[in-house]
N, C-alpha and C positions, 0 to 999 in steps of 0.2 A: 321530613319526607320519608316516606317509607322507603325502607332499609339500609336508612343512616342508623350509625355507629355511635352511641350517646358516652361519653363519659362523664358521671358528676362527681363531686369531690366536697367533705363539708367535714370538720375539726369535732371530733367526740370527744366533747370537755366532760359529758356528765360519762361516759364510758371508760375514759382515761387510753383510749384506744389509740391517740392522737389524729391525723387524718385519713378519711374513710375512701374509698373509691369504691363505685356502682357502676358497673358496666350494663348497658340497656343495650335490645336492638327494637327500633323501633317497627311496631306492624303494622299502623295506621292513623291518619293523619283527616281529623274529624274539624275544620274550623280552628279554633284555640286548645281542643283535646286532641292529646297524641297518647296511641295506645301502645306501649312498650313491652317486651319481654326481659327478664332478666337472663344474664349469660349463665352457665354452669358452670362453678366456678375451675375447672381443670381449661377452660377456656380464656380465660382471664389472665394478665399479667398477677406474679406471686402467689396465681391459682385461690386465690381470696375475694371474694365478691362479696360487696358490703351493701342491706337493701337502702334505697333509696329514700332520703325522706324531703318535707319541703325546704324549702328555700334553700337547698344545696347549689351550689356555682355549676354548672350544664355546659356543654360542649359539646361540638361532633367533631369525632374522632374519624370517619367512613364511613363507608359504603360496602357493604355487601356484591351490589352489584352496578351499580351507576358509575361509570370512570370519571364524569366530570365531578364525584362530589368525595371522590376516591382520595383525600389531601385535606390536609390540615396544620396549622402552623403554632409551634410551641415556644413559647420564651420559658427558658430552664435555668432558673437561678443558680440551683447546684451546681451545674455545669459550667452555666457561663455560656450557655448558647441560645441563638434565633436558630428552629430547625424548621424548616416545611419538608414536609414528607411527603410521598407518593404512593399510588398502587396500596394503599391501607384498606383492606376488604374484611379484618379480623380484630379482635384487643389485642391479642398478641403477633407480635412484626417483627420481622428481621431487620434492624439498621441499614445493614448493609444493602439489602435489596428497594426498601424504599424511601433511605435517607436521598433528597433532592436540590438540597440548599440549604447551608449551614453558616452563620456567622457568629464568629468568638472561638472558642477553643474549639479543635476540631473532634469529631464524633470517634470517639474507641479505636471504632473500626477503621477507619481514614489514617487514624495514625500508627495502627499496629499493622495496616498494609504499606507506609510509607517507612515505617522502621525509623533509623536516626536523621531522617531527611528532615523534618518539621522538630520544634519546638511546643512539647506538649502544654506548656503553658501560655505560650504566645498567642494570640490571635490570627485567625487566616480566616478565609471566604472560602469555601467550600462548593461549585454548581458545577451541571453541567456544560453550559457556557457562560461567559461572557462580550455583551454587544457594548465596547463602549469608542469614546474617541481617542482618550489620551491614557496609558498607563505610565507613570513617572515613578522611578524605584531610587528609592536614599539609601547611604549608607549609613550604620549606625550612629555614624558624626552628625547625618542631618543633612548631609549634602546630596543633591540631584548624584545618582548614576549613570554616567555619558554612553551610549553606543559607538560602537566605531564604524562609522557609513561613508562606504564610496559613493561619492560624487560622479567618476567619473573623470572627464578631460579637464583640466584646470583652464580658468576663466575667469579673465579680471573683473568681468560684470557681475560673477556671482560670490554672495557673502558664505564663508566657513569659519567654523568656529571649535575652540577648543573647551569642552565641557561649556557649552552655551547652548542657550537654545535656538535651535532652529527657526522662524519666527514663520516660514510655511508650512513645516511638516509639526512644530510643535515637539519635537524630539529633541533630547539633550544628547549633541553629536559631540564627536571627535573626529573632524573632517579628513576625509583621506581624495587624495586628485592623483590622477595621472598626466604627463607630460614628458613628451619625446621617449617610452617605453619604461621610463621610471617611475613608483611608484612611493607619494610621499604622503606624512602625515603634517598636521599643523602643530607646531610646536608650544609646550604651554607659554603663553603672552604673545604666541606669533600673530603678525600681520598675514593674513590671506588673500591681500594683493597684491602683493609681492609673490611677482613671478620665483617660482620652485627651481631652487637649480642644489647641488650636492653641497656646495659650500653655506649655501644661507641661512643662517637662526632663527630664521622664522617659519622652515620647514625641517622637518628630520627625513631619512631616506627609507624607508622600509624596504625596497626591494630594487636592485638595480636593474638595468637595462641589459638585457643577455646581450654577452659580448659575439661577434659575428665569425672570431679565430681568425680577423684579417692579418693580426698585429702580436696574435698569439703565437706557440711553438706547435708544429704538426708532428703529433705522432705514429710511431711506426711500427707494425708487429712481423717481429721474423720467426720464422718456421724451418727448423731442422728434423734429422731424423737419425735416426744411433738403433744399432742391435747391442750392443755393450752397456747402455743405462745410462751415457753419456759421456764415456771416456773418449768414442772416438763419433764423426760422422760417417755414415754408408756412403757407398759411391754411386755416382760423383757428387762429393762437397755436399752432402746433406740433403740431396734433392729424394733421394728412392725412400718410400715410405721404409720402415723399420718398424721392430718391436716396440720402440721408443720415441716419442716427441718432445720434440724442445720448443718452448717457446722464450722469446725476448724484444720487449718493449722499451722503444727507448727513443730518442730524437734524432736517431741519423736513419739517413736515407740505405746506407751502403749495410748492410748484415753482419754481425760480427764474424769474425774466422774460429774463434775461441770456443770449444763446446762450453765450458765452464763458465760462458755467458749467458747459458739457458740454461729455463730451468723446466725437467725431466720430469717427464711422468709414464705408464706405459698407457700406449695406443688400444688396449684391450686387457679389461680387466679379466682378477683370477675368477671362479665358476663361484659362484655363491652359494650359501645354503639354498634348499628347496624351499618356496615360501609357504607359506599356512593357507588350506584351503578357504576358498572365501565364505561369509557369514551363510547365507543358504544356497549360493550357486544360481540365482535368479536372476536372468537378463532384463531391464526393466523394459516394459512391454508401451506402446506406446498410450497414448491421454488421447481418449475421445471426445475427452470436454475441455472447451476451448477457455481460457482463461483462468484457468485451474489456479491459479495462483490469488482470487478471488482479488484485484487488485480493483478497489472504489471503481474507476473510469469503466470497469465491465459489468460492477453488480450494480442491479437497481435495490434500492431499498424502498420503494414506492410503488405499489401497483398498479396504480393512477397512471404512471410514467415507466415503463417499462422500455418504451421503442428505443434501439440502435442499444441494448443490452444486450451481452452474448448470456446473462443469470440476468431472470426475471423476479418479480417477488409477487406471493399473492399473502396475501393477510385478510382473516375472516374475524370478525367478533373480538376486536382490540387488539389481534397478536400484532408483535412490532417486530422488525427487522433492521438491525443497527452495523455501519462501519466500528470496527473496533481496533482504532489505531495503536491502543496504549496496553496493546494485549500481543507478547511474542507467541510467532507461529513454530511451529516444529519443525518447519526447514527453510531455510535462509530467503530471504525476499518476497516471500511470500503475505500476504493479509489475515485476518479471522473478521469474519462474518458470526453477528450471533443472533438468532432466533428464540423470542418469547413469545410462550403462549401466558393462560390465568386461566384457571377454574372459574367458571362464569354458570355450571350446569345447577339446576335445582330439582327439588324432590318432584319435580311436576316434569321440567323436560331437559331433554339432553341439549348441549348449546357446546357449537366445535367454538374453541378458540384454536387459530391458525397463523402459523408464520412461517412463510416456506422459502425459498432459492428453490429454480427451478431452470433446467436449462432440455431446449428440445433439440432431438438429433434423431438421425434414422439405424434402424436396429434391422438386422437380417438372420430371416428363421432359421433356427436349427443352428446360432453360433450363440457359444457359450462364454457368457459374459461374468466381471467381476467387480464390483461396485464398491469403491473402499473410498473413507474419509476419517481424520482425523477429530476426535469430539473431547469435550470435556463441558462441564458445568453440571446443570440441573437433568434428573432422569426420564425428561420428554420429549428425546431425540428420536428424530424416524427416519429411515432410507426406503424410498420408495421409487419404485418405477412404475410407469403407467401413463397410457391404458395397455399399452403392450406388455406382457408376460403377470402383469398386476402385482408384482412381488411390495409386502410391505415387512419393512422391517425392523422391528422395536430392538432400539439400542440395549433398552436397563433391562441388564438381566445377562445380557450376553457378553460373551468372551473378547475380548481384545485380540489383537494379531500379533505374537511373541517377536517381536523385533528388538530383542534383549533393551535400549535404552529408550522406548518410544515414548514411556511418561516422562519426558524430560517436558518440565514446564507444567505438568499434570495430561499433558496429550497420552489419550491412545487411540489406536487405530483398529476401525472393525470394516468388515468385510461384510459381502453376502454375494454369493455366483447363481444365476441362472440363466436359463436358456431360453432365448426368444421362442412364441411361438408362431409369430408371425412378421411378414416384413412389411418395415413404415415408418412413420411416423412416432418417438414416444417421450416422454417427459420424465427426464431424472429430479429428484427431488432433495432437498437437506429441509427436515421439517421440524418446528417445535409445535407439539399439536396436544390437543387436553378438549376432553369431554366426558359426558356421563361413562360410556361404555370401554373407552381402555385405560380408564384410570389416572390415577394422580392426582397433583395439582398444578402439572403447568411448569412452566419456571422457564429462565434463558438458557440457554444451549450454544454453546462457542461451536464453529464448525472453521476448518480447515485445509486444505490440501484433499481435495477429493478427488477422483481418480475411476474413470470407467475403460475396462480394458478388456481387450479378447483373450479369457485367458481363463482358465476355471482354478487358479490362485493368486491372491493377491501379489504383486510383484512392487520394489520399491516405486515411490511417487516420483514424477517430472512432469512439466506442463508436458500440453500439445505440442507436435511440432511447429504446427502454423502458428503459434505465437512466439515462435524465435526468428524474431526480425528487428534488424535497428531501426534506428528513429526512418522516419518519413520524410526527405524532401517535401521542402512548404514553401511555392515561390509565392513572396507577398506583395509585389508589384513593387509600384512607386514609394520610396520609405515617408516623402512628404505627405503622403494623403492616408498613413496610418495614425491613431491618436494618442497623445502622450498618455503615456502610461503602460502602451501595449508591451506585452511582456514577449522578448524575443527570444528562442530556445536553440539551443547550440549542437544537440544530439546527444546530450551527455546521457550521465546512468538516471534511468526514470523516463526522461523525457524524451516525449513523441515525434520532436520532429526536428530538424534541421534546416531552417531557415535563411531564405535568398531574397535579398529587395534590390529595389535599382533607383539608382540616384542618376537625374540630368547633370551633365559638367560642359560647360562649354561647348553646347549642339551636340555632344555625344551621352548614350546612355550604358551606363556602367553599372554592370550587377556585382553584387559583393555578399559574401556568407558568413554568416553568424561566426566567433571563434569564440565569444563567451556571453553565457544567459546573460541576461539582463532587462530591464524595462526599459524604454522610450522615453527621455528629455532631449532636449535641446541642445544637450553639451554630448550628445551620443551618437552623431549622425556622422554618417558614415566617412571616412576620408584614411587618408596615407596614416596618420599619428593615432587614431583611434584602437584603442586597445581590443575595441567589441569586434572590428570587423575585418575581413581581408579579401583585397579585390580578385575579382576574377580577371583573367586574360579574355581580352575582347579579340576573338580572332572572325572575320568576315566570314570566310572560306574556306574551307578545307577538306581536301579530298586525300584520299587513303585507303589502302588495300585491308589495313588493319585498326581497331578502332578500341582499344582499351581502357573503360573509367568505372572506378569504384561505385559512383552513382553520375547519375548527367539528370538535367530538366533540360527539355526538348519541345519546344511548342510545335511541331509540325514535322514529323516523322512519316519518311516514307521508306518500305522495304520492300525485297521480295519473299525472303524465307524469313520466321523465327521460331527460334526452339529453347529451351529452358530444359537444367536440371537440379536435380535435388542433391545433397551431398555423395547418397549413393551411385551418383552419374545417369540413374533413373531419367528416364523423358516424361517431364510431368506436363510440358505444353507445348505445343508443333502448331506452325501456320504455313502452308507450301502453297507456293505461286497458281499452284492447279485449284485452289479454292478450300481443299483439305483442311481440316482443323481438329488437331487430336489433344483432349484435357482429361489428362489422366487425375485430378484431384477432384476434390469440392468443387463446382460452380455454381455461382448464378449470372445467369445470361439473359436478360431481358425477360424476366420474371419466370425462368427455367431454373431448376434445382436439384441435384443429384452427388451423392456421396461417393460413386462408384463410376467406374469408365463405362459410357452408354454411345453408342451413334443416333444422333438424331437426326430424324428422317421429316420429309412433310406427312408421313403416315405415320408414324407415331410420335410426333411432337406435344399433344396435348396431354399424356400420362406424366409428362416433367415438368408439369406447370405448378410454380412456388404455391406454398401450402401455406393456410396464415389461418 
C-alpha cells in the first residue's frame, strides 16, 4: 500500500558484510508491481541503507501516514522479546513512544524507567491494558498467593477459606468476617463454621471490639494557675488566671491541693525572632476554571462524549487525549491529562493534528486576566484563548514562572496575561497541536494544575472555590431493590457521595447511613451488628425554634425565608416571603445563566438565556 514502510533483510555471504537491511518507502501499488523508494541513508536506523535485491525476506515496518497500518510486530531473538509497536511513521523510532506490547524481557526503556523494581532477566508482559478474568500470582515455592478479603458479617451458610480458593470469585483468599464489632481472620487449618468468638483456634482476632469506657477508669484534667512558675497557687486556690498554667491528669475526681502535682508551663510565650519574609508576597488569587485539579470524573477524553464535563476534548486528525494516572502532579491531589498531536502534514498540504482540553466560561471587557498551567513532555504545547481576546500561545521557547522548586517531577509552570476585549462567552484551551505552518512534530504534552485568574501575574495554583464541597448526600431508597454488587460510598476522601437507604422492619421504615464503602452482598444488609451501617433515629415530629444539622435529606420542605453564606459571611443566596430572590454566584435557572449578580425582569429575561 502506498506509503508503507518496507523493511528487507538478506545474509551477504559473497560480501562478508553479514546481514543487510534496505529500508523502502513505498510509492505505488500497480497489481503485483509495487514501486518503492529508497530512504537516505541519515534516515535509517545505524544511518546505513543497504540496496535491495531479490528474494530478500520483506516486511512492513509503517506507515507514513495511514494509522491503521502504523504497527508492526517483531520476534527478537537477541533480546528475547514479542514487541508490537505503535505510531511507526519513520525507520527510525523511539521505543519509548511507540513500544505497545512486549512479552519476555522487558524493553531498555521499561526497565531503566522502573529502576530495581523488575528483574532484567526475568520475563514480564509489558501493555497498555490488560482484559482478563483470573490473575493467580505464586510464590517462588510455586504456591498460589492468597489475598486477604473481607467478607463481611460472618455467616454459617457461607464457605471461607484459608489460602483456598474461592470457588465463586475464583480468588485465593484468606477469609476475614465480622461479628459482634470484632474483627477476625480464619486461622491456618481453621474450620469457618464455626462461629468466631476471641478464644477459638479456628479464628484469630485481628481487631477488637472498641470498648464503650462503661467498665473502664474516667479521666480527669485539672487546671491551676501560679505567677511564681509553680511554687505557689494565685488566689483563690488556683482559680485567677496567672502568668502560669498547670495542668494534671489523673483518676480522681477531686483536684490535687499540691502545686508540685502539675506540671508548669507559661500561659504566654516569650517575643520570637521576626520571621522571614514570604517567597513573593502573593495572595493566591481565586481559579476560574472549575475542576482545575483535572480529576477523570471532570475531564472528557472523548469528543464524541463530552456532555455533563466541566473540560471537554476535541481531537482533529488522530490527536489523542489520555487520563494519566501513573504520572505525579506538582501539587498534591491533583491529576495530569496528556495531549498528543503527529505530524500528518505533507509537501502538498498542511493537515492540523489536534488534541485539546477545553473548558468555556464568560470573560468581561477591559479585565485583565492570567492564564497559567503546569507542562512538561514533548515541545507542541499551546495555551490559547478564544474567540474572545484570540491570544495563542506557544509553550517551546518560552520562559517558565521562577517558582524556585517548580521542576520538581520535571514540571514547570508558564503563564501568559491578557485583557479581554469583549464580554461573553470564550474557550480556554491546553493544546497539543502540529501542522505544516507552526512547526515540529507533534508529540504528547503532560498538562497540569491550570489556573485562570484576574490578575495580570501569575499567583500560586488552588482549585475554584465552588469545587470545595464534601461528598453529596445520596438517598438510595429501599436497600432491597438495589443489586448485589452496588458499591455503597461513605463520604470518605475521593468519594462523592454519602449514602442513605431504608430498610422495612416490622411495619416500620428505618433509614440508615453508610459508616464504611463497600459493595452489596447478602451478609451486608443493614441491621444493629453490621459494621457498614448506622441507624438513623426515627422521630415523627418535631417542632423547634432552632434547627441545627451538618447535612439533613428532606423530602418536602416548607419555608418562609432562606439565605445562605460563603465563608466570608458574604450573602450568596436569599429567598424572602415577599417573592424576592437574590443569587449573588453562578446560576442556572431553568435554562438562564450568568456569572455575575443581575435582576431579572420579564423585560429583560431573554439576554440570560443558557448558551450551548
Amino acid at each position: 500500500m502506498a506509503g508503507d514502510i518496507i523493511r528487507g533483510q538478506y545474509n551477504n555471504l559473497q560480501g562478508g558484510g553479514g546481514v543487510q537491511t534496505s529500508w523502502m518507502a513505498v510509492r505505488k501499488v500497480e497489481g503485483r508491481v509495487v514501486t518503492v523508494g529508497l530512504y537516505q541513508s541519515n534516515q535509517v536506523p545505524g544511518e546505513r541503507n543497504a540496496p535491495p535485491i531479490v528474494q530478500m525476506r520483506v516486511a512492513r515496518w509503517g506507515n507514513a501516514s495511514d494509522d491503521t497500518r502504523k504497527s508492526h510486530i517483531v520476534l527478537d531473538p537477541e533480546r528475547g522479546q514479542i514487541v508490537r509497536r505503535v505510531n511507526v511513521d519513520a525507520p527510525i523510532i523511539d521505543p519509548a513512544q511507540v513500544d505497545g506490547f512486549s512479552l519476555g524481557t522487558l524493553p531498555e526503556w521499561v526497565q531503566n524507567a522502573l529502576g530495581g523494581a523488575v528483574n532484567g532477566n526475568s520475563n514480564y508482559l509489558y501493555a497498555h491494558g490488560i482484559i482478563t478474568q483470573d490473575i493467580i500470582r505464586f510464590s517462588p515455592e510455586g504456591r498460589p498467593i492468597a489475598e486477604r478479603v473481607d467478607r463481611g458479617v460472618w455467616s454459617a451458610q457461607q464457605s471461607y477459606y484459608y489460602e483456598g480458593k474461592n470457588a465463586t470469585t475464583g480468588i485465593y483468599e484468606i477469609s476475614r468476617v465480622w461479628l459482634d464489632g470484632t474483627l477476625y481472620e480464619l486461622a491456618p487449618g481453621g474450620d469457618g463454621s464455626t462461629r468466631p468468638s476471641a478464644n477459638d483456634t479456628h479464628w484469630i482476632v485481628v481487631q477488637e471490639k472498641p470498648r464503650n469506657g462503661d467498665d473502664g477508669r474516667t479521666s480527669y484534667l485539672h487546671i491551676k494557675y501560679s505567677n511564681d512558675g509553680g511554687s505557689n497557687f494565685t488566689l483563690p486556690d488556683g482559680e485567677t488566671v496567672g502568668d502560669y498554667i498547670g495542668r494534671c491528669t489523673d483518676f480522681n475526681k477531686t483536684a490535687p491541693t499540691s502545686p508540685s502535682a502539675y506540671k508548669w508551663s507559661k500561659t504566654k510565650g516569650e517575643q520570637g525572632d521576626p520571621g522571614k519574609n514570604g517567597a513573593d508576597g502573593l495572595t493566591p488569587m481565586p481559579n476560574l476554571l472549575r475542576n482545575a485539579d483535572l480529576n477523570p470524573r471532570s475531564v472528557s477524553n472523548d469528543s464524541e462524549h463530552n456532555a455533563g464535563f466541566a473540560w471537554r476534548a476535541e481531537a482533529a486528525n488522530g490527536g489523542i487525549i489520555r487520563h494519566e494516572p501513573n504520572v505525579t502532579a506538582p501539587h498534591a491531589g491533583a491529576k495530569v491529562v496528556s495531549c498528543e498531536s503527529f505530524q500528518k502534514s505533507t509537501w502538498y498540504n498542511d493537515v492540523n493534528c489536534i488534541a485539546s482540553l477545553y473548558q468555556v466560561l464568560d470573560l468581561t471587557a477591559g479585565v485583565t486576566y492570567t492564564f497559567s498551567v503546569y507542562v512538561k513532555g514533548a515541545g507542541a504545547g499551546w495555551m490559547i484563548a478564544w474567540p474572545i481576546d484570540g491570544t495563542h500561545f506557544k509553550i517551546s521557547g518560552a520562559n517558565p514562572i521562577d517558582e524556585g522548586k517548580n521542576t520538581a517531577e520535571g514540571w514547570k509552570r508558564y503563564a501568559v496575561t491578557f485583557t479581554a476585549r469583549s464580554t461573553g462567552v470564550t474557550n480556554i484551551y491546553l493544546r497539543s497541536w502540529c501542522n505544516g505552518r507552526n512547526g515540529g512534530n507533534g508529540g504528547k504534552v503532560f498538562f497540569a494544575c491550570p489556573k485562570l485568574e484576574e490578575s495580570y501575574k501569575p499567583t500560586p495554583w488552588t482549585r475554584a472555590q465552588e469545587d470545595f464541597r464534601g461528598a453529596a448526600m445520596r438517598p438510595l431508597g429501599d436497600w432491597d431493590a438495589l443489586p448485589d454488587g452496588f458499591k455503597f460510598q461513605s463520604g470518605g476522601v475521593g468519594e462523592e457521595f454519602f449514602d442513605l437507604v431504608s430498610v422495612k422492619s416490622e411495619g416500620a421504615l428505618l433509614w440508615w447511613s453508610c459508616k464504611r464503602s463497600h459493595a452489596k452482598t447478602k451478609d451486608t444488609r443493614p441491621n444493629v451488628n453490621a459494621p457498614f451501617w448506622e441507624l438513623g433515629q426515627n422521630l415523627k415530629f418535631v417542632a423547634t425554634d432552632l434547627f441545627l444539622a451538618k447535612k439533613a435529606f428532606i423530602e418536602n420542605l416548607g419555608v418562609r425565608n432562606v439565605e445562605t453564606r460563603n465563608a466570608q459571611g458574604e450573602v450568596t443566596f436569599s429567598s424572602e416571603e415577599n417573592g424576592d430572590v437574590f443569587i449573588g454566584g453562578k446560576a442556572t435557572i431553568g435554562g438562564f445563566r450568568k456569572s455575575k449578580p443581575v435582576v431579572i425582569t420579564p423585560e429583560n429575561y431573554s439576554q440570560y438565556y443558557e448558551r450551548t
